[in-house]
LOZATI-904071 format. One record per residue: residue in three letters; chain; x, y, z of N, C-alpha, C, O in turn. Coordinates in nm, 4 decimals. Example, Ala and Ser with C-alpha at 12.3 -4.5 7.8 and 13.67 -1.06 7.14 Angstrom:
r|c|n.px|n.py|n.pz|ca.px|ca.py|ca.pz|c.px|c.py|c.pz|o.px|o.py|o.pz
Ala|A|1.3190|-0.5690|0.7800|1.2300|-0.4500|0.7800|1.3200|-0.3300|0.7800|1.4236|-0.3319|0.8465 $
Ser|A|1.2850|-0.2250|0.7080|1.3670|-0.1060|0.7140|1.2900|0.0030|0.7870|1.3409|0.1138|0.8039 $
This chain:
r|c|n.px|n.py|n.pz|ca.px|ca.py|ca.pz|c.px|c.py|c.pz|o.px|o.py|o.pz
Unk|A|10.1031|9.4403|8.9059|10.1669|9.4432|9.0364|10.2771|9.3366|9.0410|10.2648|9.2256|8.9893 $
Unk|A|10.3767|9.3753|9.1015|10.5345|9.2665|9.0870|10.4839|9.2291|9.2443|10.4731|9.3162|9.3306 $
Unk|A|10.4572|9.0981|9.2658|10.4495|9.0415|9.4168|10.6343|8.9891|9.4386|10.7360|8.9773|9.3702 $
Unk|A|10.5975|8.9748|9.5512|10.7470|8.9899|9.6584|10.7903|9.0895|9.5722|10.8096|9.0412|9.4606 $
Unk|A|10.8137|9.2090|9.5770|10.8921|9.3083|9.5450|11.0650|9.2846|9.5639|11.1636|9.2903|9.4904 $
Unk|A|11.0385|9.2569|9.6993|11.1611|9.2303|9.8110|11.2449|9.1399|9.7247|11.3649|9.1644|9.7370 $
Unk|A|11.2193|9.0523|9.6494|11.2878|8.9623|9.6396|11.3558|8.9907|9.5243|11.4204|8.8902|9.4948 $
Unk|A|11.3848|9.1374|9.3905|11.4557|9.1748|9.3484|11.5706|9.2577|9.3971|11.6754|9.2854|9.3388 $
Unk|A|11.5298|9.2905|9.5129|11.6853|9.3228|9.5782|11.7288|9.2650|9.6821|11.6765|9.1806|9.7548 $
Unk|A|11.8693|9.3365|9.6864|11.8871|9.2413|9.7631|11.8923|9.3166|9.9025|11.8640|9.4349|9.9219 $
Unk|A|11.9416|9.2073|10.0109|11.8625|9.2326|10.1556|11.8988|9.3761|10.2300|11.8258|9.4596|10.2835 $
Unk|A|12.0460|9.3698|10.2107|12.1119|9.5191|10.2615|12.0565|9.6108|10.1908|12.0143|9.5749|10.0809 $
Unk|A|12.0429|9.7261|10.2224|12.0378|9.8381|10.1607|12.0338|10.0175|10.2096|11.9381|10.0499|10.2799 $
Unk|A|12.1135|10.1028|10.1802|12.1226|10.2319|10.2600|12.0053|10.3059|10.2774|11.9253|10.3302|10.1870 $
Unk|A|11.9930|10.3503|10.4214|11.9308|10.4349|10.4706|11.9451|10.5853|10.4435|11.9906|10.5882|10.3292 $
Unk|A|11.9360|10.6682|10.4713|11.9492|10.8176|10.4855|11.8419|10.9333|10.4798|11.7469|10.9464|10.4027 $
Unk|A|11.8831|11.0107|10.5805|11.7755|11.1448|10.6208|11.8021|11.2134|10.4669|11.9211|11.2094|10.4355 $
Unk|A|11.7397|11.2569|10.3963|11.7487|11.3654|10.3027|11.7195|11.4980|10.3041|11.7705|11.6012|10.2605 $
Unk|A|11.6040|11.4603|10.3788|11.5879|11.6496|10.3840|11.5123|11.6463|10.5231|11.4751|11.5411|10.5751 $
Unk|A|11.4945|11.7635|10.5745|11.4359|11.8290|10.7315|11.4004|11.9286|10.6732|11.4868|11.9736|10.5980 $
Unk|A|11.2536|12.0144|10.6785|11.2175|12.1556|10.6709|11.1102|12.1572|10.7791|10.9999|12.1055|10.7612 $
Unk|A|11.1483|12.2224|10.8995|11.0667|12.3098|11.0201|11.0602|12.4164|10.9988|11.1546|12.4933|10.9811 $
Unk|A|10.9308|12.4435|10.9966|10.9027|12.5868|10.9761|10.8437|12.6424|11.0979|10.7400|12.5762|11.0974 $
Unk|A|10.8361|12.7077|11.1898|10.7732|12.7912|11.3077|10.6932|12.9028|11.2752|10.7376|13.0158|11.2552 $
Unk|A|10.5374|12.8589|11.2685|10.4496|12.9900|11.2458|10.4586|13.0466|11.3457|10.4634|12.9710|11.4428 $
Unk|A|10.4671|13.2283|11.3842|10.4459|13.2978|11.4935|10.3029|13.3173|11.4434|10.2991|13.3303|11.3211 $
Unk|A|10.1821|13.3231|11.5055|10.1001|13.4003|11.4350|9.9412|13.3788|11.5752|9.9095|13.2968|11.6614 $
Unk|A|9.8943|13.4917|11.5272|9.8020|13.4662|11.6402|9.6739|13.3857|11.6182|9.5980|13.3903|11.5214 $
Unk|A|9.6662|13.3112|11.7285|9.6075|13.2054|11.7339|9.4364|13.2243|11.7907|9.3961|13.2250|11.9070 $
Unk|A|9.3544|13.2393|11.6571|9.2205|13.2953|11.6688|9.1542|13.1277|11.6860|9.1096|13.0877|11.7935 $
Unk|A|9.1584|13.0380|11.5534|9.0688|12.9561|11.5484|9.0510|12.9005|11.6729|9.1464|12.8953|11.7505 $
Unk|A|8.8978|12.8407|11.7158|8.9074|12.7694|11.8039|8.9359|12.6082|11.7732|8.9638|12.5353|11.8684 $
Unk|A|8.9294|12.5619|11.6576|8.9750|12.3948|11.6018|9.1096|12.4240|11.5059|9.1227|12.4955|11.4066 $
Unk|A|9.1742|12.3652|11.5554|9.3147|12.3129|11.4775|9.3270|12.1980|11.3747|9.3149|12.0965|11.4433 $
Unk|A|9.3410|12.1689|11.2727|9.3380|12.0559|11.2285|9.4765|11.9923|11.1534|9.4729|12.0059|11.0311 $
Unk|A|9.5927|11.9279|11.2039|9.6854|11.9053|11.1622|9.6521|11.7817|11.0395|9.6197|11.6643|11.0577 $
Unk|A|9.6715|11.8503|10.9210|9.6881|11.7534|10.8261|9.8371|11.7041|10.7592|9.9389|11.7713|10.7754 $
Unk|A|9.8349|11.5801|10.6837|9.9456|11.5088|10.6785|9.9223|11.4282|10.5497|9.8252|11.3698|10.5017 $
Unk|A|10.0669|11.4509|10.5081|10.0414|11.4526|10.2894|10.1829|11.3255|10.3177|10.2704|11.3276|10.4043 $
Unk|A|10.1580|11.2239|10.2067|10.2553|11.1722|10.2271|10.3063|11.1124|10.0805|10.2273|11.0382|10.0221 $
Unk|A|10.3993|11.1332|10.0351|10.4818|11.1319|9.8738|10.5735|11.0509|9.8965|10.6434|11.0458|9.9978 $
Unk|A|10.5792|10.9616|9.7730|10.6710|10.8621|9.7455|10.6940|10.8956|9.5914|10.6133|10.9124|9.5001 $
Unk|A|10.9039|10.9009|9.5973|10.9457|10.9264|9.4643|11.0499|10.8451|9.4230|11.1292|10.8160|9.5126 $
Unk|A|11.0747|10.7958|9.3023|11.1743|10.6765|9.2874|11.2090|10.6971|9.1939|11.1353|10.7610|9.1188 $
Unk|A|11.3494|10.6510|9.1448|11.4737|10.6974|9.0201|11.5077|10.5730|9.0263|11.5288|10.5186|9.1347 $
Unk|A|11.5194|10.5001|8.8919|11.6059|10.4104|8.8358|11.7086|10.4510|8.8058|11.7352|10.5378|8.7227 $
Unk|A|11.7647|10.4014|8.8603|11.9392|10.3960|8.8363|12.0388|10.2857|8.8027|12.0062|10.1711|8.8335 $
Unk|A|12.1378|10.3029|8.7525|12.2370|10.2081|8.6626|12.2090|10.0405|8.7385|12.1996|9.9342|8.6770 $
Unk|A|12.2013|10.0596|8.8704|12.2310|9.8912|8.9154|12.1375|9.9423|9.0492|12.1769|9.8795|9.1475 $
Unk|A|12.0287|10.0337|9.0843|11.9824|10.0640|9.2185|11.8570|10.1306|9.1652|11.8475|10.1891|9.0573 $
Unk|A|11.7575|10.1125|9.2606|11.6176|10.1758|9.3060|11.6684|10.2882|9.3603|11.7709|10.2702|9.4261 $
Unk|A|11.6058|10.4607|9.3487|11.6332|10.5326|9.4928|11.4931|10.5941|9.5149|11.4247|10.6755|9.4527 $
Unk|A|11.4802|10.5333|9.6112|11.3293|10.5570|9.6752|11.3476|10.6916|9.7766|11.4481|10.7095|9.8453 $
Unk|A|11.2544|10.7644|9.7734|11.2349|10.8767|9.8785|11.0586|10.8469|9.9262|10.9607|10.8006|9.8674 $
Unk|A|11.0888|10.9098|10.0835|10.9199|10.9241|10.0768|11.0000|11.0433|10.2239|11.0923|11.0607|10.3035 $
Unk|A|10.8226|11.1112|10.1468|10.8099|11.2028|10.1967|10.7167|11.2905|10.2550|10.6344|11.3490|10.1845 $
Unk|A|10.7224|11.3079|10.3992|10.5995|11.3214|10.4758|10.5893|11.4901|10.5311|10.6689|11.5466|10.6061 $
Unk|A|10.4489|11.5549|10.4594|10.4513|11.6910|10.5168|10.3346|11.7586|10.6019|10.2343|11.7920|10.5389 $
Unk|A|10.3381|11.7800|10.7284|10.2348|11.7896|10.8207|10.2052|11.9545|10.8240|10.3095|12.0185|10.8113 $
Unk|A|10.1020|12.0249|10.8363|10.0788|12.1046|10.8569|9.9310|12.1578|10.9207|9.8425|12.1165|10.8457 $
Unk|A|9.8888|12.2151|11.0040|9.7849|12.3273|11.0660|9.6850|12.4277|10.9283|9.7069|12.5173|10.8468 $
Unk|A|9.5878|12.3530|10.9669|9.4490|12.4245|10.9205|9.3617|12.4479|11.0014|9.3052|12.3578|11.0635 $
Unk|A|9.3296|12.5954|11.0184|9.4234|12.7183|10.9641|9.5653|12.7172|11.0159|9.5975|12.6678|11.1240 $
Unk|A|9.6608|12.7847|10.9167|9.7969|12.7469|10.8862|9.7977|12.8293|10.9909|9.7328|12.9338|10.9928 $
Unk|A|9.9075|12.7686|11.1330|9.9793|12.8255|11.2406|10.0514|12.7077|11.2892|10.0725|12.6179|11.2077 $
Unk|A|10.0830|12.6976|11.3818|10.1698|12.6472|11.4945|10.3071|12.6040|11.4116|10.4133|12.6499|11.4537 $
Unk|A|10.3086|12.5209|11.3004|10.4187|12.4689|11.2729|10.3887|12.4343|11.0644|10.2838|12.4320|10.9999 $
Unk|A|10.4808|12.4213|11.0367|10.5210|12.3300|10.9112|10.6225|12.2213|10.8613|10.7302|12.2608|10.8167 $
Unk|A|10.6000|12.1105|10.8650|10.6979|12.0081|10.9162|10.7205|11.9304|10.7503|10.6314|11.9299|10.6653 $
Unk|A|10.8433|11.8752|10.7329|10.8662|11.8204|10.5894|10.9769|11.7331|10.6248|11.0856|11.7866|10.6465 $
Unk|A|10.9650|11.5964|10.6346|11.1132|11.5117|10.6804|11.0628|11.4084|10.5036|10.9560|11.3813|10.4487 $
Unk|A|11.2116|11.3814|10.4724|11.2334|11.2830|10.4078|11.3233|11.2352|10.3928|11.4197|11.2963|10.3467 $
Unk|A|11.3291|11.0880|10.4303|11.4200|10.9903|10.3961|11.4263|10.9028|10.2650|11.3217|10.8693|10.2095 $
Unk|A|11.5542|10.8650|10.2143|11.5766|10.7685|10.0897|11.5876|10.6598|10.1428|11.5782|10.6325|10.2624 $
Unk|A|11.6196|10.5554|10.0060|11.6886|10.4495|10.0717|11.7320|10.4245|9.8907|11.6698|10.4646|9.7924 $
Unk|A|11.8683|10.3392|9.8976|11.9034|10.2908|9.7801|11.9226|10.1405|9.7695|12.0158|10.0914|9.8331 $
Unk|A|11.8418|10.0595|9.6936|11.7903|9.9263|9.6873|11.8911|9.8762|9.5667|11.8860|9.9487|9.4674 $
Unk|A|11.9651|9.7851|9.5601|12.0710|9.7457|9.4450|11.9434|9.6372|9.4550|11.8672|9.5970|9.5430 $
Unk|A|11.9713|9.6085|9.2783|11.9058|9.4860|9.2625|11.9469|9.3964|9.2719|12.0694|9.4067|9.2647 $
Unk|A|11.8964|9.2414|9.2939|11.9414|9.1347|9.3431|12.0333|9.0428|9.1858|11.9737|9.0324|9.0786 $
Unk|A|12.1552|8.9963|9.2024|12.2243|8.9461|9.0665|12.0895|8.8510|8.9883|12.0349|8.8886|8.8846 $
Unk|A|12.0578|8.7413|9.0525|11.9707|8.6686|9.0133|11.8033|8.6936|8.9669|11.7337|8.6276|8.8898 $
Unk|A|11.7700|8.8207|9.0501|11.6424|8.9073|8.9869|11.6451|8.9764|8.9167|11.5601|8.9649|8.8284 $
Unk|A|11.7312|9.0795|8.9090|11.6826|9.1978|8.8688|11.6943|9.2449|8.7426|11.6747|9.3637|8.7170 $
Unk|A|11.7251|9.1617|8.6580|11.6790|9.1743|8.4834|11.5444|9.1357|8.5098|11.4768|9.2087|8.4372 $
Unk|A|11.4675|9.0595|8.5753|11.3236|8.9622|8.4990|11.2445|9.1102|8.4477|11.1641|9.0976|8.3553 $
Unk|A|11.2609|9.2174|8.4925|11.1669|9.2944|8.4529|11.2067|9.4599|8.3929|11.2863|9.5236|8.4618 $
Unk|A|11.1722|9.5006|8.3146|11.1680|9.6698|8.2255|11.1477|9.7277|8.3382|11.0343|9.7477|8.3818 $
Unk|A|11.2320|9.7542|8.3859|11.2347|9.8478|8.4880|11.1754|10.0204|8.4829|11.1218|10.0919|8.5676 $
Unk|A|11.2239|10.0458|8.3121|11.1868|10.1574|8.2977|11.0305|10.1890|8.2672|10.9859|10.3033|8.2769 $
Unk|A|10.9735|10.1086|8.2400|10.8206|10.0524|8.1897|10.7755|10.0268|8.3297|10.6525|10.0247|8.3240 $
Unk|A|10.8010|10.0134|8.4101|10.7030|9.9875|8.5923|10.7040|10.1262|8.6969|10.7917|10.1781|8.7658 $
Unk|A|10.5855|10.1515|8.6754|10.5679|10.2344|8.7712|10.6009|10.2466|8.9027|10.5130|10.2207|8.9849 $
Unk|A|10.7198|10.2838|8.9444|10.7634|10.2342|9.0434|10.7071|10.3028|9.1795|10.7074|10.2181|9.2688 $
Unk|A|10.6668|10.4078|9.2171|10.6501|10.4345|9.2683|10.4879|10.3619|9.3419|10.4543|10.3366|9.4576 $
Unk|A|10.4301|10.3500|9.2303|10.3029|10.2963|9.2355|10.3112|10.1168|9.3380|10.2444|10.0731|9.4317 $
Unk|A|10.4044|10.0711|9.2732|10.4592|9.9266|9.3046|10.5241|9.9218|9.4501|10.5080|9.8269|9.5268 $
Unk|A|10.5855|10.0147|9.4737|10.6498|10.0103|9.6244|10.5136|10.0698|9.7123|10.4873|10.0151|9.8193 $
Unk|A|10.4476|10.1579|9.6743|10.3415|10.1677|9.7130|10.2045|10.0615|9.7788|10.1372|10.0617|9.8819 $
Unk|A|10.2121|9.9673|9.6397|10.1223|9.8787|9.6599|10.1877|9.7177|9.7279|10.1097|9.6224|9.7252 $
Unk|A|10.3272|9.6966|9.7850|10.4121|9.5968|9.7514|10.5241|9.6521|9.8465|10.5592|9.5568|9.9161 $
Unk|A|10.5630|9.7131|9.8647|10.7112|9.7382|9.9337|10.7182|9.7996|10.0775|10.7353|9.9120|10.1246 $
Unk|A|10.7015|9.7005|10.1147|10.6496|9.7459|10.2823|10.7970|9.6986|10.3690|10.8408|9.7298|10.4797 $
Unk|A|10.8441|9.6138|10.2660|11.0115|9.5574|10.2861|11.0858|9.6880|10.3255|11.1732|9.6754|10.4112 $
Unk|A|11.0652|9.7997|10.2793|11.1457|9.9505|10.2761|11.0574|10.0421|10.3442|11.0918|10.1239|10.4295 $
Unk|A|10.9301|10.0205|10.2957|10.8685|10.1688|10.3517|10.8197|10.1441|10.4856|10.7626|10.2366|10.5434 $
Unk|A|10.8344|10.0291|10.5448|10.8020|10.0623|10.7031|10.9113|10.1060|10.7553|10.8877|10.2080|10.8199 $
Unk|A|11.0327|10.0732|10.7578|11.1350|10.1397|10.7632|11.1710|10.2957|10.8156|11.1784|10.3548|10.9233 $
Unk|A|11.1909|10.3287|10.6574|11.1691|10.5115|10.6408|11.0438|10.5658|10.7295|11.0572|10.6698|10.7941 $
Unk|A|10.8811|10.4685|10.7313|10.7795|10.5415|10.7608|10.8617|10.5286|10.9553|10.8201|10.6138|11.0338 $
Unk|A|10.9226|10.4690|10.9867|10.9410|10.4388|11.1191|11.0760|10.5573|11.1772|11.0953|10.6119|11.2858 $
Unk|A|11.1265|10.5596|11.0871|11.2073|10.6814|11.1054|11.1471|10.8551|11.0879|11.2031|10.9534|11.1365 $
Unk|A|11.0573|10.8554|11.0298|10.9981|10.9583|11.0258|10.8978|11.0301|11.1601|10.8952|11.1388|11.2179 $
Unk|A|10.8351|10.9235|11.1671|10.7432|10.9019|11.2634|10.8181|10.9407|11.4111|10.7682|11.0091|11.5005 $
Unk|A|10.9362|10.8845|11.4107|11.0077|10.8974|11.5319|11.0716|11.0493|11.5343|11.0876|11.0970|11.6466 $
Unk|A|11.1109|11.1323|11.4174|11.1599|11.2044|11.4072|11.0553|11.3410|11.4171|11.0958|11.4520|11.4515 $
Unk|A|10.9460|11.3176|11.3886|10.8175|11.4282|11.4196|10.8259|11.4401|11.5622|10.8282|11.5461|11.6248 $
Unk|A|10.8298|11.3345|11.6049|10.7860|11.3289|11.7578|10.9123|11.4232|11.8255|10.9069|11.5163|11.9059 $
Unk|A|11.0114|11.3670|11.7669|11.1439|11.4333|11.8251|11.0851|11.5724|11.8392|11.0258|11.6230|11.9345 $
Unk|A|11.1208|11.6278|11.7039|11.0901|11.7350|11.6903|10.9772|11.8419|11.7110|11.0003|11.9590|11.7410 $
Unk|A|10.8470|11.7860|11.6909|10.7457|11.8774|11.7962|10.7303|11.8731|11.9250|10.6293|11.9202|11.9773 $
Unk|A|10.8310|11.8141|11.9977|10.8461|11.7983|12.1606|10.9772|11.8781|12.1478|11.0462|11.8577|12.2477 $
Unk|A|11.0295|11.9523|12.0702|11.1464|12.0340|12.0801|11.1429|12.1689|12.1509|11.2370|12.2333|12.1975 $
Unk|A|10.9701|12.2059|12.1475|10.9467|12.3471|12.2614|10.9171|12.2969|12.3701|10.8655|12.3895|12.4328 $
Unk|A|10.9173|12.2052|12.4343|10.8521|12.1405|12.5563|10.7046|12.1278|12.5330|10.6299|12.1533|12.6275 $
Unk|A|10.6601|12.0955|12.4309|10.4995|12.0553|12.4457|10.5305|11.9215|12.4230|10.6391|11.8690|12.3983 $
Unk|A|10.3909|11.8622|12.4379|10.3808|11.7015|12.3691|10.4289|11.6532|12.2345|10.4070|11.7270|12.1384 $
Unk|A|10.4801|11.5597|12.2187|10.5412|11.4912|12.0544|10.3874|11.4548|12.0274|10.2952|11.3999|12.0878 $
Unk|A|10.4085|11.5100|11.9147|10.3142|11.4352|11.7895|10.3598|11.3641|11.7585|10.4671|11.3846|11.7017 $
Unk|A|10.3007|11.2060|11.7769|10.2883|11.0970|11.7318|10.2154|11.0429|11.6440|10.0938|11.0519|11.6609 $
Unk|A|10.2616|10.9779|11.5361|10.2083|10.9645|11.3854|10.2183|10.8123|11.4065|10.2980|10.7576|11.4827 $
Unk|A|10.1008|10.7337|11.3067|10.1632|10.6071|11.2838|10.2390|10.5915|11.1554|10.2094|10.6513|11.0519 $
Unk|A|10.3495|10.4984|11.1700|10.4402|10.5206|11.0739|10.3749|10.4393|10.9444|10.4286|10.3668|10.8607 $
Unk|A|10.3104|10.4589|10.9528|10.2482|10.4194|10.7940|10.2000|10.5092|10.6650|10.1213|10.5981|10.6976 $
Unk|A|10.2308|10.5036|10.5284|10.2119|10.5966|10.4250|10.0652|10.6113|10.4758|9.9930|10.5179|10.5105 $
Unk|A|10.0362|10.7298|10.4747|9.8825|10.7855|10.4902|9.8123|10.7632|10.3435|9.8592|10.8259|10.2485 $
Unk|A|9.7165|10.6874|10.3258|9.5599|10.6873|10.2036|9.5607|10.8098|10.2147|9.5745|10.8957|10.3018 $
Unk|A|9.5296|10.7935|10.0269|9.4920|10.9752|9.9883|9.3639|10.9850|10.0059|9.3019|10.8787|10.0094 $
Unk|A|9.3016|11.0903|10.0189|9.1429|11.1424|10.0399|9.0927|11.1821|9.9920|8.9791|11.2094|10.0307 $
């Protein structure tokens, strides 16, 4: 595990929406329990002088109806002049490491996401689903 993560890059770094997929099930609605589950993926590319982190959050209905929701945001992390040789970049699991360590970025993205569900399942006039913006533990 690389502790302070944060402290190989440096402080600025770009935001951006990458992808949106809403899907609208029509379908008739037998079950009497709904169970919205929620998958959450983190993917990262080394690049020439930058991290590019994605995470990516996909909610969906069991049994599959009401909706199918998929938002992901990047972010691109330059490394810091004074850090970012100390370590084989290509040899660190990175995804694993921002995972366990990079809360510098992923509260962030998880905070933009979170806000953006809500947007969007309050887009028929029902209630926003509200998520906490935190990577969801796998099960």
């Amino acid at each position: 595990m690389i502790e302070n993560l944060q402290d190989y890059f440096k402080s600025n770094y770009e935001v951006y929406l990458e992808n949106i997929v809403y899907t609208r099930i029509e379908d008739e609605f037998t079950a009497n329990v709904y169970q919205l589950n929620g998958v959450d993926t983190i993917e990262t590319k080394l690049q020439e002088d930058c991290i590019k982190i994605s995470v990516k959050r996909k909610l969906e209905f069991s049994p599959k109806s009401v909706f199918c929701l998929e938002i992901t945001y990047g972010a691109l992390l330059e490394f810091a002049d004074e850090k970012g040789g100390e370590h084989d970049w290509e040899n660190v699991n990175l995804a694993k490491e921002f995972k366990l360590n990079g809360q510098f970025v992923l509260d962030n993205l998880m905070r933009r996401i979170s806000l953006l569900t809500a947007e969007i399942t309050s887009s028929s006039g029902q209630a926003p689903i509200i998520i906490k913006p935190e990577i969801a533990p796998k099960q």
